[in-house]
Residue, then its C-alpha position, 0 to 999 in steps of 0.5 A: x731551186x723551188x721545193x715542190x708546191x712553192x714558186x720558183x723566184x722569178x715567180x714571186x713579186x716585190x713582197x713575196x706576192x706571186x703574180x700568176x693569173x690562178x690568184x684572181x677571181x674569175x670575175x676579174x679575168x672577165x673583166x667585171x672587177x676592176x683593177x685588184x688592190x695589191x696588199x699592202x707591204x706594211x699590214x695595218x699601216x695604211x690598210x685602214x685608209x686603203x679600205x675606206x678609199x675603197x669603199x667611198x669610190x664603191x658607194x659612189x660608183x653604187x649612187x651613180x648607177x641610180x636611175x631617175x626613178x630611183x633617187x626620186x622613189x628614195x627621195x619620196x621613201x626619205x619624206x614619208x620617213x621624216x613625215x612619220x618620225x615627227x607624229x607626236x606618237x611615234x615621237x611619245x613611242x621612241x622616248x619609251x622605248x629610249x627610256x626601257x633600253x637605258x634602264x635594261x643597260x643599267x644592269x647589262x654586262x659590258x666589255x668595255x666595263x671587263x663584263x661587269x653591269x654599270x652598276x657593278x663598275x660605279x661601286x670600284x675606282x677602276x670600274x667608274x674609270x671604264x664608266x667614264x671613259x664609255x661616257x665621254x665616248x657617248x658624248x662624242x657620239x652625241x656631238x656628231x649625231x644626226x640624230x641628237x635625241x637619241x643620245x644618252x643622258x649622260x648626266x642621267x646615267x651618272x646620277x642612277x650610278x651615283x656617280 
């Protein structure tokens, strides 16, 4: 016999779920969700991949929904964005900007460095241990970039630290 507030056993799925019709959304029972996605019996195993096959079919579902019009007035927006980023001054203005910001990182306290500056991390065994690992998640990062010029000098940084 169920305790009051608690569903009785028949109510209660292969995993402790309920199945009653109050658990869903209204949009659901309106028809505009689709199916729901039942939890996964093993949290964290598999959640992860549930979640991008989720969003993969939800950016998809999004790109078909695009008019005509659309994709050309984001094709024109794409053109004028490339058109722009190759001016010789906005180029000079990004490599300024770059510079500032790896100066000012220089001397910013990082979680991943236990909150200590890069500079603070270059002078102990452990903390250049944290640089190191942070560097070569930078140069993972570069390797996959669309955008490689934007990527850290590594070997820069590793000089400023006297590393």
């Amino acid at each position: 016999m169920a305790r009051a507030g608690q569903p009785a056993a028949r109510e209660l799925g292969e995993h402790g779920a309920r199945h009653d019709r109050d658990r869903w959304p209204a949009a659901h029972d309106r028809g505009e969700l689709g199916a729901p996605v039942a939890a996964h019996p093993h949290p964290g195993r598999g959640a992860a991949r549930q979640d991008a096959v989720f969003r993969a079919a939800l950016t998809e579902s999004i790109e078909e929904q695009l008019s005509p019009e659309e994709e050309r007035r984001r094709a024109r927006a794409r053109e004028e964005s490339e058109r722009l980023e190759a001016l010789p001054e906005v180029q000079e203005a990004l490599r300024g900007f770059l510079a500032r910001h790896w100066e000012n990182w220089l001397d910013s306290k990082l979680p991943a460095l236990r909150f200590e500056t890069p500079r603070q991390a270059a002078k102990t065994p452990a903390g250049r241990e944290r640089l190191e690992a942070l560097f070569a998640e930078f140069a993972c990062h570069a390797r996959h970039a669309t955008q490689p010029e934007l990527a850290p000098d590594v070997a820069e940084l590793r000089a400023r630290l006297g590393m």
